[in-house]
N, C-alpha and C positions, 0 to 999 in steps of 0.2 A: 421094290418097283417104283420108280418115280412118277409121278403125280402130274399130269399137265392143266389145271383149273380150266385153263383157257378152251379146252378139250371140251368142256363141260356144258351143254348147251343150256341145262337146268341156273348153272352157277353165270353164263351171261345173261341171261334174262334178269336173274337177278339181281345184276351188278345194274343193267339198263335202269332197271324201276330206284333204285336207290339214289341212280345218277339223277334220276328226274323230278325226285322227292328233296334232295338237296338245293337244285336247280331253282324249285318250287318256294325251297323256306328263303334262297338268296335271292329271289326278285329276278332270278336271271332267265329270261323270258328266252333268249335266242338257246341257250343251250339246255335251257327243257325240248324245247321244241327240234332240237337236235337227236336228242335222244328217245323222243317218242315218235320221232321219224322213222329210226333204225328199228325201233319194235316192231313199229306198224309196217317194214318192208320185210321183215323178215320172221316174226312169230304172227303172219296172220291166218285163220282156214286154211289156207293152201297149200302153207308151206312145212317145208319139210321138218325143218328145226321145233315149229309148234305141234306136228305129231311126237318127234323126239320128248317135246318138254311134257304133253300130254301122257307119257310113259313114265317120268319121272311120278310127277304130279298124282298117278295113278296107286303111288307108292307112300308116297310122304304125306298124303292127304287121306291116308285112311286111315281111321284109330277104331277100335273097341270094335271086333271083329273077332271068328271063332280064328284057331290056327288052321283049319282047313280054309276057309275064304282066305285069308293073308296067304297063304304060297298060291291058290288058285290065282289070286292076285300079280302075285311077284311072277309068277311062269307065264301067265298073258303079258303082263308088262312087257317080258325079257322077248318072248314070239312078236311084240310088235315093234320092238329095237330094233331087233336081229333084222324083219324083213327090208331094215332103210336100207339106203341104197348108200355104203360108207362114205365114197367118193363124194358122192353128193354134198351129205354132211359134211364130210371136214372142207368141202368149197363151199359150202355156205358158212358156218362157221368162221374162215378166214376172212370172208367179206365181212362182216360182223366186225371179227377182231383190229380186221385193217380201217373201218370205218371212225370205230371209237379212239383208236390210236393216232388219226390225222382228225377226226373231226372235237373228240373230248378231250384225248392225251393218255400216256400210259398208264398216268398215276389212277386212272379210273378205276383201274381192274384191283386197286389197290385199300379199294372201300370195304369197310368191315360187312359181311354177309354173314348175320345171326345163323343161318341152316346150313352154314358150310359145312359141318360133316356129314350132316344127311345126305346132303349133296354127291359129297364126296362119295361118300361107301354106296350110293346107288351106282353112280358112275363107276365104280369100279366093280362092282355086280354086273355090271351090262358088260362092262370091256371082257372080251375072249383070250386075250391076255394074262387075266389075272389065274391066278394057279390054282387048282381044285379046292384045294384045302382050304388057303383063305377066302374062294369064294362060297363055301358052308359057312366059316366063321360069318361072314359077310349077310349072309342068307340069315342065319339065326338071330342076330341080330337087330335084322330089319323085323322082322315075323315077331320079335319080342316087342317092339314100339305099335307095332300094331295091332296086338291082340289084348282081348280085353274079355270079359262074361258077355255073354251073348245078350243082349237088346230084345225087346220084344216089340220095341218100338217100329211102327209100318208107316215109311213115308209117301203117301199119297203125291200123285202129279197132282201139278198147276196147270188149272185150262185158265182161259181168261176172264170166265164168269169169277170162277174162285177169287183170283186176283184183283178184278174190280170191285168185287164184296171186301175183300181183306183189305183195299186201301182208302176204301169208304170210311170203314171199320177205324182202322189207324187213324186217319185225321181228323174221328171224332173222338176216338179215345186219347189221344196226345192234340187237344184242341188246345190245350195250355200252355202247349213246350210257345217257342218263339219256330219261326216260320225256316229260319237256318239250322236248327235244332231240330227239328223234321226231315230236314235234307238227309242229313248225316245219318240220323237214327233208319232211315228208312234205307239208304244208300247199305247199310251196317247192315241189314235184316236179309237183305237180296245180294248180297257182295260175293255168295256161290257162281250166281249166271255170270261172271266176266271174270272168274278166282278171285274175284277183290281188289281188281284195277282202277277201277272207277271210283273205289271206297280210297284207295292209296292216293289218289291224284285230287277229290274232294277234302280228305282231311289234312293232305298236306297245304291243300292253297288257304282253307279254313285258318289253320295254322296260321301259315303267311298277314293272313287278312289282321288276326286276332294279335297278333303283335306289331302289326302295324298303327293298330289303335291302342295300343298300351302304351308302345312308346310317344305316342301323339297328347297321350294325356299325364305321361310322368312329371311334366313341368307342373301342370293346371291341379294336378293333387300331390302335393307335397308328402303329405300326408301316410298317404297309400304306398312311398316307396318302395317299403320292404317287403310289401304284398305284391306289387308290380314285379320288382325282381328276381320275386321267388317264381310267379308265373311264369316271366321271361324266361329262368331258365328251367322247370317245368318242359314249355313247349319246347325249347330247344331241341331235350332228351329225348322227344319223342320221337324224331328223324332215326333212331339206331332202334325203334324197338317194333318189337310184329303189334298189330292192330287189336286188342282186345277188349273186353268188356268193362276193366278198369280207365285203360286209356279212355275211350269211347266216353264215361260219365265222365271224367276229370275234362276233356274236352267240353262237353256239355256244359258243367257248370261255370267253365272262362267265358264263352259263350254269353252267359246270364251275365258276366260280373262285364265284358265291355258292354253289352248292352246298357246296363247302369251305368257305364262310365260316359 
């Protein structure tokens, strides 16, 4: 059965954020803002496509779960696909498609997307096209990436008392980081409330920034080149990679080194 990506409301969202995180490391102000235009008209509260992607996301953002929660999981998922309205989606979807193709170009759609299979095999879970068989296969599959021993861990809500205690707390215990180094770490901690948009568009302009000063100072230390270039290309890499705990310190500590620069 063939494949149409472009179909994929999960895999445009994600091709947007990557367009705008490259946008970010190029300095190129008019076509980030292009593209976080088309997010913000069409994956906002309201809209259709962002319940669609809240269904994916419902799927791919779960791990370490009994096999009973993962299918209660994946059958809630599939009941709130099913209730959109198709027509709707594939016209909002083509706005989308047709936006990025006269506003960014085709080659957009043509950016490497690290969770393209997830993607893909949720997308083809949802499709009512796909044939019994391979959608078990399909089924198994996801339930295997998301199950794990059971947790006994209990996450408490955040009221705002909490959260004003907890960033007290934080900016006396990280009183030593540097004041940009606080942003990110904290931006990192709360990067749930918005899926990690905010964290993607902070560490890529950080990014931005911190090679701006690298290459500002490769003349002024000679010295330092091979450490410069190794950073330069460091940050580069990180435009293709998901945001983690390692990236996050190696950020940090470039961070320290242009600050000394």
């Amino acid at each position: 059965m063939k494949y149409n990506k472009k179909r994929n409301t999960a895999f445009l969202y994600e091709t947007l954020i990557l367009e705008m995180t490259k946008a970010v490391l190029s300095k190129d102000i008019g076509r980030k803002e292009i593209a976080l235009d088309i997010i913000r008209e069409n994956f906002n509260q309201n809209s259709i496509l962002q319940e669609e992607l809240d269904a994916y996301r419902s799927i791919m953002e779960t791990k370490g779960v009994t096999t009973e929660w993962a299918n209660s999981i994946l059958r809630e998922a599939q009941r709130t696909y099913l209730s959109l309205h198709p027509d709707q989606v594939f016209k909002t979807q083509s706005h989308v498609i047709n936006r990025v193709n006269k506003e960014l170009g085709k080659d957009t759609f043509n950016n490497f997307t690290p969770n393209y299979k997830s993607l893909a095999t949720i997308g083809q879970l949802f499709s009512i096209r796909t044939p019994v068989k391979r959608r078990v296969i399909l089924e198994n599959s996801l339930i295997g990436e998301m199950v794990a021993e059971e947790s006994n861990m209990i996450v408490e809500p955040v009221d705002n008392l909490v959260l004003n205690i907890f960033i007290k707390n934080f900016n006396e215990k990280y009183d030593s980081l540097l004041a940009e180094q606080r942003d990110i770490l904290f931006k990192y901690i709360f990067s749930f409330s918005d899926n990690g948009m905010g964290l993607k568009i902070a560490i890529n302009e950080e990014i931005s920034r911190m090679k701006g000063v690298i290459e500002k100072n490769k003349t002024a230390f000679p010295e330092l080149n091979e450490r410069v270039n190794s950073l330069h290309e460091m940050l580069e890499s990180f435009s293709k990679k998901p945001i983690d705990d390692k990236m996050l310190f190696k950020v940090m500590k470039t961070q320290e080194f242009c600050k000394e620069l």
